[in-house]
N, C-alpha and C positions, 0 to 999 in steps of 0.2 A: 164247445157246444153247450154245456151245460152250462157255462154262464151267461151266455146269450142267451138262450131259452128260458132260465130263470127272471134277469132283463126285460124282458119283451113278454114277462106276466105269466109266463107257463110256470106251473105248479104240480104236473100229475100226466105227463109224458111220459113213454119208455122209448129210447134213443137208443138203436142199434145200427152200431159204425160196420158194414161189414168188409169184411175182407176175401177178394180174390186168387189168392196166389197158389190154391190150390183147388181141383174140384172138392176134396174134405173141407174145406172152410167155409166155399159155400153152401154144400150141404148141411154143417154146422149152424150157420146163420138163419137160412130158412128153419131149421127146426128150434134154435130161440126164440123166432118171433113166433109159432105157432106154441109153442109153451108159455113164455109172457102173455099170450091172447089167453090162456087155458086160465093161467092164474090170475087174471086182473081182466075180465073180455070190457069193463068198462074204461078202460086208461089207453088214451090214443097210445099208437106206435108210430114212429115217426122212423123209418129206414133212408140212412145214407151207406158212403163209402163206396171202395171200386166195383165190389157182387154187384151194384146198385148202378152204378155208372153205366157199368157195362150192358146190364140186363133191365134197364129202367123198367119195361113193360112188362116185364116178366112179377117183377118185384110188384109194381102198382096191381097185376092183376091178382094176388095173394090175396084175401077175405079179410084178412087179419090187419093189413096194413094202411094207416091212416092216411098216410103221405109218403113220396119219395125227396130226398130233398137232395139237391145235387153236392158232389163232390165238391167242385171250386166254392162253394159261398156256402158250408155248412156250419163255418163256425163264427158267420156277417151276422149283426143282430139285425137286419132286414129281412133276412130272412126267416127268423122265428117269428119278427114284429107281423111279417105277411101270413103265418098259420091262425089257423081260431084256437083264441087263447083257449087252455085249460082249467081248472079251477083244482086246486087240491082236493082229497075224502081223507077221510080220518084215518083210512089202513093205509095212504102212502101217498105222504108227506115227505118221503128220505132224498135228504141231499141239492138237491134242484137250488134252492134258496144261498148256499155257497158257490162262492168260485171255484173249480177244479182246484185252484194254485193254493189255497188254505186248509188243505185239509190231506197234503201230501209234504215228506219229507225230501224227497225227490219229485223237480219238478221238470217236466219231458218241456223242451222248446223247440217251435220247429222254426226252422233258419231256409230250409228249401224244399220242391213238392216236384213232382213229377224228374220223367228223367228222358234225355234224349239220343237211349242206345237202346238197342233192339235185340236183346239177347235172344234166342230161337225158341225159348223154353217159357219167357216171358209175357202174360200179359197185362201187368201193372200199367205200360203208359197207354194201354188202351183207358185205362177208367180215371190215370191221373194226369196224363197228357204230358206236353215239353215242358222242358225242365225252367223253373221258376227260382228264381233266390228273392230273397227278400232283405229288403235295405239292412246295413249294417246299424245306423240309427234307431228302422224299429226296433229290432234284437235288443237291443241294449236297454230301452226303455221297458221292452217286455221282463227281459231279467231283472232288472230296477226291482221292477211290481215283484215277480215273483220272490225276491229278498225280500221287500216289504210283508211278504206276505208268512215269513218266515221257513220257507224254502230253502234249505240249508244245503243241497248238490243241484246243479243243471245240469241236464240231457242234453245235447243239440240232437236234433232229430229232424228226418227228412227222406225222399226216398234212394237219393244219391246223394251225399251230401259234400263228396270230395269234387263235385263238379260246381258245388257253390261259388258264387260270382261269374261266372262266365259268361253272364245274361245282364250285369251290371254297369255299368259307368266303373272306368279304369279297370275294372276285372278282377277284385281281388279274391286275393284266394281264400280257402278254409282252416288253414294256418297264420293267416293275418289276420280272421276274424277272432279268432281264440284268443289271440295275442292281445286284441285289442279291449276281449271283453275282461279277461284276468288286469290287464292293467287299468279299466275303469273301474273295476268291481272288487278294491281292494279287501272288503266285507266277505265275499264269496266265498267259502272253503273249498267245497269239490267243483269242478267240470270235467265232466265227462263226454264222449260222444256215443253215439249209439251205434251204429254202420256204419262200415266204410269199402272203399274199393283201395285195395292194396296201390295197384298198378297209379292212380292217379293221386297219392296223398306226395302233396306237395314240400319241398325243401323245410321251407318255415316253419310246417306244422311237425317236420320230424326234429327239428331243433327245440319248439314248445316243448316236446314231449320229453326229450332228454331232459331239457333245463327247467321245468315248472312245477315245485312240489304240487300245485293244486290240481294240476292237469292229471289222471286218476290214471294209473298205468295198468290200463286195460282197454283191449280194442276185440270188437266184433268183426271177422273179415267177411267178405261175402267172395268168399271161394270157390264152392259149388261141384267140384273137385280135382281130383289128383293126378290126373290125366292129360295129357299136354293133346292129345286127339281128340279126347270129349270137349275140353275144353274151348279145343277149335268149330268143334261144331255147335255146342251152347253159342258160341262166338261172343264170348268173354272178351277182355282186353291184354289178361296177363296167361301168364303158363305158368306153369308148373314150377321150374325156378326161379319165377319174381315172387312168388310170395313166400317159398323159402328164405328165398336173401332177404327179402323184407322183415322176416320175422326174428330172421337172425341179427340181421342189422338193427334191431329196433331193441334184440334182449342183451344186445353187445353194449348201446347205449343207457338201457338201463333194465340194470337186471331182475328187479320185482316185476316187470311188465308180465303179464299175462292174456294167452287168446283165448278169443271161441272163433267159431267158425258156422257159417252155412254147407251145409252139405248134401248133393241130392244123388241120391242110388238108383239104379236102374233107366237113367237115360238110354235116349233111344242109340243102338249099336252099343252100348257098353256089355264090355264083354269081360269074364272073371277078372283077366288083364288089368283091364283099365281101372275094374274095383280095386283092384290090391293097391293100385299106386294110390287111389284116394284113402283107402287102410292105412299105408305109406304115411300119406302124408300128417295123420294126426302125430306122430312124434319127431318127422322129419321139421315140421314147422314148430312143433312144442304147443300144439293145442289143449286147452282143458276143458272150455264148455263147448261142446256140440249144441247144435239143432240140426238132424238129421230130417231128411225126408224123401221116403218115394217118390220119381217123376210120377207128375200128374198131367197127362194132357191137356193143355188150354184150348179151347177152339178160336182158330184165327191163329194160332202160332206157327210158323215154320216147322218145329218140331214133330207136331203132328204129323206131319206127311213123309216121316223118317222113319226106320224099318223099328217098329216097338219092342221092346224088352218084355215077355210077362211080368202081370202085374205082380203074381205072386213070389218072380225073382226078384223085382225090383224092391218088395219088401222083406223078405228074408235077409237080403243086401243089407238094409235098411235096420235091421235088428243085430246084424251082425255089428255094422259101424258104431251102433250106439253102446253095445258092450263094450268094445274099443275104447270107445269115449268114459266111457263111464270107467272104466279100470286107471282112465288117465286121470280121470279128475280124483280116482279114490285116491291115486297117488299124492296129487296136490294137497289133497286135505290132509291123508296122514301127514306130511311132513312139515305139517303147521302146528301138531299136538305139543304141549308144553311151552311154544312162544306165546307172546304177550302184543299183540296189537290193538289199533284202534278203531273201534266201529261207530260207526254212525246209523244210530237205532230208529229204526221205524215202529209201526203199531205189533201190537202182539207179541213183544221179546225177541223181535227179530231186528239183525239189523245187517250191515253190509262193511266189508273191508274196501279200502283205496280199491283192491282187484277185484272188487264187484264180487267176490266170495262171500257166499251165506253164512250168520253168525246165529245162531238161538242165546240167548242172555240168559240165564238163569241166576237167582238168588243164590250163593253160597248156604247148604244144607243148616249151616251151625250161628247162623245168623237170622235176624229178622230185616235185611234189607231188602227193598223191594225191589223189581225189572227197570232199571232206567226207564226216562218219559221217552216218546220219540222225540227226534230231533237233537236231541243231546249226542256229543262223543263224549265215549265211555272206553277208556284202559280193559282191556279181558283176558284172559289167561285161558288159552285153548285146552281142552282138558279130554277134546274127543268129537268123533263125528259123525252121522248117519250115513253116510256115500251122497249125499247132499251139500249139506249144508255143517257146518262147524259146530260147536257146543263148546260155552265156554261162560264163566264166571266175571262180574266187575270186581276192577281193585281201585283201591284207593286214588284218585287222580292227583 
């Protein structure tokens, strides 16, 4: 979006992507754009994304909001080309004039959009619709650029992304596309994915992962939880033992792999019961990063119409699992103190392991060397941690 809009002459836009998958998100979002209006009321606002899809008339009737721009063609430069251009002011000028892909060490790629399952709790495919893959050709020329542009790990990203190809000519899978980008892109160091669905990652792509130093061994599930009865009424696709054996089966193949996981507390009928097995499940799968969240009623969802859990059980739940989490990741990170791995440094002295674990860089006290640039790997010597993120020293490479 930003490079299209920079493209098509915009200079002095605020671009707010929003997001539905919670009623807090888009609460969240409406009070951005009312704050951006407060600090700049001269600089159009230009609202996308699913809050937006969903609530188009809601959003255009906002005071604050220049334009709605739809979901499918936010990131078309016809679509910026069709806005009245902008003009830059002297207080903000930031960014617009760059590509996204230049001015990031990690670059997010998206390989597929929309999804075509209907989980009860769900209303994403309301604002991004059936499920889309996108040619294995463009991908590859999109990555091309993004190495050009010095991009040193790709994301695949998307909003289901293990149902990629099924929308395709020959139907290949998301484990064939991997395959095929690692053997064009012999330049590339990391790939990563972003989401996945346990239940449908296919053969190839669990062989990639075994066999492909660059393939980054770390996987985000979208779980949801631990409960093989909530589960059935979310109307997920796996239970409760596929993504056990999945996670076993994947740290049997290789053992640095590391999870996170989606998790929502207080679905509707969840009862103490069914939280424990999602408690359960953080060690029974060997999870480290959580993203925990109270159900949030979607309107238009199945769920709704289900006998509700308070709100204020659903977030106690909710606090509860995240201490869980958090005492699992404190684990991870202590028993990384004193090894020596390799990060790959983004801005600010930060930078990230193969397992997607937070490193802070720091200078050795008795030296004058400085924080590595981004985009550089850098040898560090883990030396301690915040219950975040890692602390650790460069050595000599």
């Amino acid at each position: 979006m930003r490079s299209s809009a920079s493209r098509a002459g915009h200079a002095n836009l605020a671009i707010v992507n929003t997001c539905a998958v919670t009623a807090e998100a888009v609460r969240q979002a409406r009070q951005s754009i009312r704050r951006l209006a407060r600090d700049n009321p001269e600089r159009p606002i230009v609202v996308t994304g699913c809050a937006s899809a969903i609530d188009p008339d809601g959003f255009s009737a906002m005071p604050e909001v220049s334009h709605v721009v739809a979901n499918s063609t936010k990131t078309a430069l016809a679509t910026w080309s069709g806005l009245p251009r902008t003009q830059a002011t002297a207080s903000n000028v930031r960014g617009l004039a760059a590509p996204i892909e230049t001015i990031h060490t990690r670059g997010f790629l998206e390989i597929q959009n929309g999804c075509d399952h209907r989980c009860t709790f769900c209303v994403i495919p309301f604002g991004r619709g059936a499920s889309r893959s996108i040619a294995p050709a463009t991908i590859l020329e999109r990555a091309r650029t993004m190495l050009e542009n010095g991009i040193r790990e790709i994301v695949l990203t998307g909003v289901d992304i293990t149902s990629y190809g099924s929308d395709l000519p020959d139907e290949p899978k998301l484990g064939t596309l991997v395959r095929t980008l690692l053997a064009a892109l012999p330049d590339l160091p990391r790939l990563r994915l972003s989401s996945i669905d346990c239940i449908e990652a296919d053969s190839d792509l669990i062989t990639v992962i075994a066999d492909e130093d660059r393939f980054m061994p770390h996987l985000h599930l979208s779980l949801q939880s631990g409960s093989d009865l909530i589960l059935k009424r979310m109307k997920r696709r796996h239970g409760r033992g596929d993504a056990v054996a999945f996670c076993q089966k994947l740290k049997a193949l290789r053992p640095d792999m590391v999870f996170g996981a989606d998790i929502i507390t207080g679905f509707p009928t969840e009862t103490e019961a069914h939280f424990a097995d999602s408690v359960a499940l953080i060690e029974d799968c060997g999870l480290t990063h959580l993203h925990v969240f109270p159900y949030s009623p979607r309107p238009g969802t199945p769920a709704t119409r289900m006998p509700q859990v308070p709100r204020d059980t659903a977030r106690e739940r909710a606090a509860a699992l995240r201490a869980v989490g958090d005492a699992a990741l404190h684990r991870h990170l202590a028993a990384k103190i004193g090894r020596t791995t390799v990060v790959l440094m983004e801005r600010g002295g930060k930078g990230r392991e193969a397992d997607f674990t937070g490193v802070r860089v720091g200078a050795p006290t008795d030296t004058a060397a400085v924080v590595p640039r981004a985009g550089s790997f850098v040898p560090v010597l883990i030396t301690g941690h915040d219950g975040r993120n890692l602390a650790g020293v460069p050595l000599d490479p």
